[in-house]
C-alpha positions in Angstrom: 75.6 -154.6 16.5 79.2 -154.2 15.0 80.3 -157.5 16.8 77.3 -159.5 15.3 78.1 -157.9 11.4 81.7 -159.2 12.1 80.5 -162.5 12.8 78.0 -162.5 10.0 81.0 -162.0 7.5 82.6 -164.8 8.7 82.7 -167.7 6.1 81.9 -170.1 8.6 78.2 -168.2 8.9 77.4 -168.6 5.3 76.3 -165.7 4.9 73.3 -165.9 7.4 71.5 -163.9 9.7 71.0 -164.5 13.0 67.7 -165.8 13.0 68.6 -167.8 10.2 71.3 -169.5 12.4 68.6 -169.8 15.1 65.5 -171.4 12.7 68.0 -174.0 11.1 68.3 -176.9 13.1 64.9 -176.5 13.7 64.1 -177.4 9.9 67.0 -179.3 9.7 65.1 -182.2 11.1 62.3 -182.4 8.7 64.7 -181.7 5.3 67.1 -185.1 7.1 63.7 -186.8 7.1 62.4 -186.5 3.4 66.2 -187.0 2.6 65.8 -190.3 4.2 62.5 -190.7 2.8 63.8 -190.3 -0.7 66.7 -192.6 0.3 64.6 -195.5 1.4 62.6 -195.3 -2.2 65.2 -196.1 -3.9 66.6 -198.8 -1.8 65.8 -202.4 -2.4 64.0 -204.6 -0.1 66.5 -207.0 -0.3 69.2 -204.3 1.7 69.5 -204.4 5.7 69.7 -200.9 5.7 65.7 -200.6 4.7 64.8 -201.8 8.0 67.6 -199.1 9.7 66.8 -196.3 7.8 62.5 -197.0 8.4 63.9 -196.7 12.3 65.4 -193.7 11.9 62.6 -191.8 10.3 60.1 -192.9 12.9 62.7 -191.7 15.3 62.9 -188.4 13.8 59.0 -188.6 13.4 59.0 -188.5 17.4 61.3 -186.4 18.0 59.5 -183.5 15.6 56.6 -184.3 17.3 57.5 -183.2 20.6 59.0 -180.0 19.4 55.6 -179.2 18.1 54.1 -180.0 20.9 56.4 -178.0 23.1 56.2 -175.1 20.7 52.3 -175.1 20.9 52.5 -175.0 24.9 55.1 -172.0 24.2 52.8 -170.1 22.6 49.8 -171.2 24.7 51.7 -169.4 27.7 52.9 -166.6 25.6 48.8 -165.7 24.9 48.2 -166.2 29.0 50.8 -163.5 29.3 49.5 -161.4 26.5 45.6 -161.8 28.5 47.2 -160.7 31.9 48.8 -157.7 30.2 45.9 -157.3 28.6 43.2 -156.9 31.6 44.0 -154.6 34.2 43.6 -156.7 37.5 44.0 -159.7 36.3 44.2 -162.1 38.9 47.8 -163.9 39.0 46.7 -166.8 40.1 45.4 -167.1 36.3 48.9 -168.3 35.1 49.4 -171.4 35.1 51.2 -174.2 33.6 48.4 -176.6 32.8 45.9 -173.8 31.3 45.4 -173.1 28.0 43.8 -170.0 26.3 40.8 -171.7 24.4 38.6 -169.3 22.8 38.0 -165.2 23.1 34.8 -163.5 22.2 33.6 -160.0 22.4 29.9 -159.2 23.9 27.7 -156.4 25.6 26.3 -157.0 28.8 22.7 -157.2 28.4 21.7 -157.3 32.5 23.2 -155.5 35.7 25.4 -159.0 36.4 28.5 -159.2 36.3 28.5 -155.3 35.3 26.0 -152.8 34.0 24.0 -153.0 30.5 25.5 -151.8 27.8 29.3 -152.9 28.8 31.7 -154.2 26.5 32.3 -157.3 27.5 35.5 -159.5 26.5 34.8 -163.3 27.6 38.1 -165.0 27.9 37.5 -169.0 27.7 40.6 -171.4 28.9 39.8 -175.0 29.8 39.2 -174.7 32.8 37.8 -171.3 33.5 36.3 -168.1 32.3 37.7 -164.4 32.3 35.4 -161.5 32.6 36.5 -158.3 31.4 35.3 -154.9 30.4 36.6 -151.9 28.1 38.0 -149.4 30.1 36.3 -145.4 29.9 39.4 -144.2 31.0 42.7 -144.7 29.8 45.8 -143.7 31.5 49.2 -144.6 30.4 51.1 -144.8 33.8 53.7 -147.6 32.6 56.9 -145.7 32.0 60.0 -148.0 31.9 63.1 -146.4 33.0 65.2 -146.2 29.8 62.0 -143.9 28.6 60.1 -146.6 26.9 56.6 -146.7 26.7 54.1 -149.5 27.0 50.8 -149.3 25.8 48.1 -149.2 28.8 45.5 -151.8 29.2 42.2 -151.7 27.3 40.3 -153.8 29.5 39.7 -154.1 33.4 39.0 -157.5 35.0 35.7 -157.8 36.4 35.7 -162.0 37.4 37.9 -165.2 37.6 34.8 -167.7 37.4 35.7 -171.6 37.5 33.7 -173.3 35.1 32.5 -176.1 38.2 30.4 -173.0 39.0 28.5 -172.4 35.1 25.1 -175.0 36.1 23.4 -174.1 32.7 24.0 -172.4 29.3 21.4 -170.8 27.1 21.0 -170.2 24.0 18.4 -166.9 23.6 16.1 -167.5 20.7 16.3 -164.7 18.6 13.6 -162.4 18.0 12.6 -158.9 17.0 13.9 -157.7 20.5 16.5 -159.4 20.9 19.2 -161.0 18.8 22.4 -162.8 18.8 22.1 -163.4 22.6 23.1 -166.1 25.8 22.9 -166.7 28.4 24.8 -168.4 31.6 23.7 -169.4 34.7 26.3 -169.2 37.3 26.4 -169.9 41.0 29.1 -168.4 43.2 30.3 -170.0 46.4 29.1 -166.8 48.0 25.7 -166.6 46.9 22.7 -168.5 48.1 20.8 -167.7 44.7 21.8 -168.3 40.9 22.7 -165.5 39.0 21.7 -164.2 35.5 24.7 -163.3 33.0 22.7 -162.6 29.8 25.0 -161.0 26.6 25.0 -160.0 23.1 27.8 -161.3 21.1 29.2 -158.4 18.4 31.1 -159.2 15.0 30.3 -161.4 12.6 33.3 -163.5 13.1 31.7 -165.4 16.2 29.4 -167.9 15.3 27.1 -168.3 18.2 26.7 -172.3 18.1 30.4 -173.0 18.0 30.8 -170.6 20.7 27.8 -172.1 23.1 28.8 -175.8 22.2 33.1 -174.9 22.7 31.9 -173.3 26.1 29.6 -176.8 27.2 32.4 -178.5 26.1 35.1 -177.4 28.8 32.4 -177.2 31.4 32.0 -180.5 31.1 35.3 -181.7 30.9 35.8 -179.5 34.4 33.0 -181.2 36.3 33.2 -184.7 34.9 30.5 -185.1 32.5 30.1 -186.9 29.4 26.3 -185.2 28.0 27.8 -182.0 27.2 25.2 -181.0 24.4 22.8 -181.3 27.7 24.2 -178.4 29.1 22.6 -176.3 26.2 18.5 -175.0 26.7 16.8 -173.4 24.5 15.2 -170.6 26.0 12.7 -167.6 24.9 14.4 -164.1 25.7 11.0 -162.9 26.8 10.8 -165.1 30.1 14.3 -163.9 31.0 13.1 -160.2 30.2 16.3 -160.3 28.5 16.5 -157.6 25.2 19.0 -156.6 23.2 16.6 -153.6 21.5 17.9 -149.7 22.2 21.0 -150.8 23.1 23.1 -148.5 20.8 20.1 -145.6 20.9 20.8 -142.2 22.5 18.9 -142.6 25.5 20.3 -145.4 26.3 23.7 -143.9 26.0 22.5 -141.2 27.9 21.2 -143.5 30.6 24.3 -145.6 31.1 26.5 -141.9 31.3 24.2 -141.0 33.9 24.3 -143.9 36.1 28.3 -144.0 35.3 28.3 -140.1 37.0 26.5 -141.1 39.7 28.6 -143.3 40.7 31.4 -141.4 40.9 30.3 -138.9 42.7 28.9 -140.8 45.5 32.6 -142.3 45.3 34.1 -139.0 45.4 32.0 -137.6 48.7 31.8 -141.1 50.7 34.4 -140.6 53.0 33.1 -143.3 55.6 35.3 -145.8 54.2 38.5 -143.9 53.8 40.3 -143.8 57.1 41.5 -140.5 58.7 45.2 -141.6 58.5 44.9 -142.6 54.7 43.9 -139.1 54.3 46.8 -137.9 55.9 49.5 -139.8 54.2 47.9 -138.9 51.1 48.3 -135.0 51.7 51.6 -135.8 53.1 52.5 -137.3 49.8 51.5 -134.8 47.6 52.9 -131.7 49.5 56.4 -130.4 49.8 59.0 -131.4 52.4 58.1 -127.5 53.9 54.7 -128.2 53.8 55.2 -131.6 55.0 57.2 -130.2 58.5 54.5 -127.3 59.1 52.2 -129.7 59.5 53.4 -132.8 61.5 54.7 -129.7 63.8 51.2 -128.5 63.8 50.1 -131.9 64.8 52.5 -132.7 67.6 51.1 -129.1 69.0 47.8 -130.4 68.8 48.4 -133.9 70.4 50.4 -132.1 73.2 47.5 -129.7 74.0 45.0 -132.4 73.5 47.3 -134.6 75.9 47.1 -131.5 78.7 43.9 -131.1 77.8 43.2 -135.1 79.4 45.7 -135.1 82.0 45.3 -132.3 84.4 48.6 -131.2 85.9 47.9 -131.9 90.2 48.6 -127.5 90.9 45.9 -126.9 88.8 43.6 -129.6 90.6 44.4 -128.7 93.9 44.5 -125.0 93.8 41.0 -124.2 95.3 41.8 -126.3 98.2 45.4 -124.8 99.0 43.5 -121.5 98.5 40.9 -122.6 101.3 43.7 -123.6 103.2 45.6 -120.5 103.2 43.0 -118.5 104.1 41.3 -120.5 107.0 45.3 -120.0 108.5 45.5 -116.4 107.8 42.3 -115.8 109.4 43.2 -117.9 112.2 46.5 -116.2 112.9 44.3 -112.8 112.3 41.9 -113.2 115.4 43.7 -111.8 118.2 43.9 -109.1 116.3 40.8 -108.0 116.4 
């Protein structure tokens, strides 16, 4: 800091910040061109230099334009980034250089595809595919930097990567007395056999339903090739879809959506088919103390040892009946004269 306010007192500074110094050659170039602009007004036709100084504003013309065009795929990066940081989950295969962040809406899920009803939804449009998130329940700020700074944990978790090659239809949902402000999108995985129903409400009023619909059609058809995208578009009635959007912020429903979401993780909390025995162990052996930690591997050595003379029988113990039988039959041999 006291290095930069020495140099900023420098005369050869002017008197400028930093960021000053950085933005001015940046709008250097545009003030040279309406200097030249104003120069070549007032000079006469008649003067070679009209014809030099008309090349050098197309040349600066050029030049601007490909630091706006490398400034707008600067910041089209910089809002990939701020998406992946964004979405817990996020696929990284998401950035890349060719993608573009196109348009960002938020919904409710209105069916049980691609999560329950009654999620918030954020759709994430870039040209060529289609981010699925939801808002998290629970938020837990587990990003601690080392110098003790903080950053903020993210709102959403990623539910789906779709390509839009795999979007076959959009619809628009009529809207009715049960349901309003509603689409559809009929998608069809590489996995599945079937198509599957993603119905949602769009929330705000910012969102205009049409320009979001006919944005979407657009980039689906650019993906797969096709020139009719306003085709892509059906008009459908909510009713044949049994798609509503009615009770969705009631109590019950609230109630019902708590429910199903404590159900779930409870059966998550007492299914232990899927977690294997030795992923239980390391995770005991994690959270215990190095004492705690050596009682119990020498516990389990003790128990693998007897388990291991428990499977291999040492040859004394086998063979001790028949030495027995053997011993005697000589004794009473050796015993008969005896008598």
């Amino acid at each position: 800091h006291a290095f930069l306010k020495i140099n900023q007192a420098k005369p050869e500074c002017g008197r400028q910040t930093l960021v000053e110094l950085l933005i001015r050659p940046v709008q250097r170039l545009p003030s040279v061109a309406l200097l030249l602009s104003d120069i070549k007004k007032h000079t006469p036709d008649d003067n070679p230099d009209k014809i030099t100084l008309e090349e050098a504003i197309e040349a600066l013309k050029e030049v601007m334009t490909h630091i706006n065009e490398d400034k707008r795929k600067t910041e089209g990066q910089k809002q990939i980034f701020d998406v992946v940081y964004e979405v817990d989950g996020c696929p990284a295969n998401l950035l890349s250089s060719h993608r573009s962040l196109v348009y960002r809406v938020e919904t409710i899920a209105l069916g049980d595809d691609p999560c329950d009803r009654g999620e918030h939804v954020t759709l994430f449009l870039f040209n060529d595919c289609l981010e699925i998130a939801r808002k998290r329940h629970k938020v837990i700020n587990t990003f601690k930097s080392p110098l003790g700074q903080t950053r903020p944990p993210p709102p959403l978790k990623h539910i789906a990567l779709m390509p839009l090659s795999q979007i076959r239809r959009v619809l628009d949902l009529k809207d009715t007395d049960e349901c309003a402000n509603a689409f559809a999108l009929v998608v069809r995985p590489p996995t599945e056999q079937e198509n599957l129903l993603f119905s949602f409400q769009l929330v705000g009023e910012e969102t205009v339903k049409n320009a979001w619909l006919r944005t979407l059609c657009r980039h689906v058809a650019n993906t797969i090739c096709r020139a009719d995208a306003e085709d892509l578009i059906q008009c459908t009635d909510p009713d044949s879809l049994q798609v509503s959007t009615k009770d969705m912020d009631s109590t019950l429903s609230k109630a019902s959506r708590v429910i199903k979401k404590t159900s779930k993780k409870v059966t998550r909390a007492f299914s232990f088919s899927k977690t294997p025995k030795r992923v239980i162990q390391r995770a005991f052996l994690a959270n215990s103390t190095p004492d705690e930690k050596s009682k119990r591997l020498s516990c389990e050595n003790r128990a693998c040892s007897s388990s291991t003379l428990a499977a291999h029988h040492s040859p004394s113990m086998v063979h001790l009946p028949s030495m027995f039988e053997k011993k005697y039959h000589t004794f009473s041999r050796s015993t008969t004269h005896l008598f």
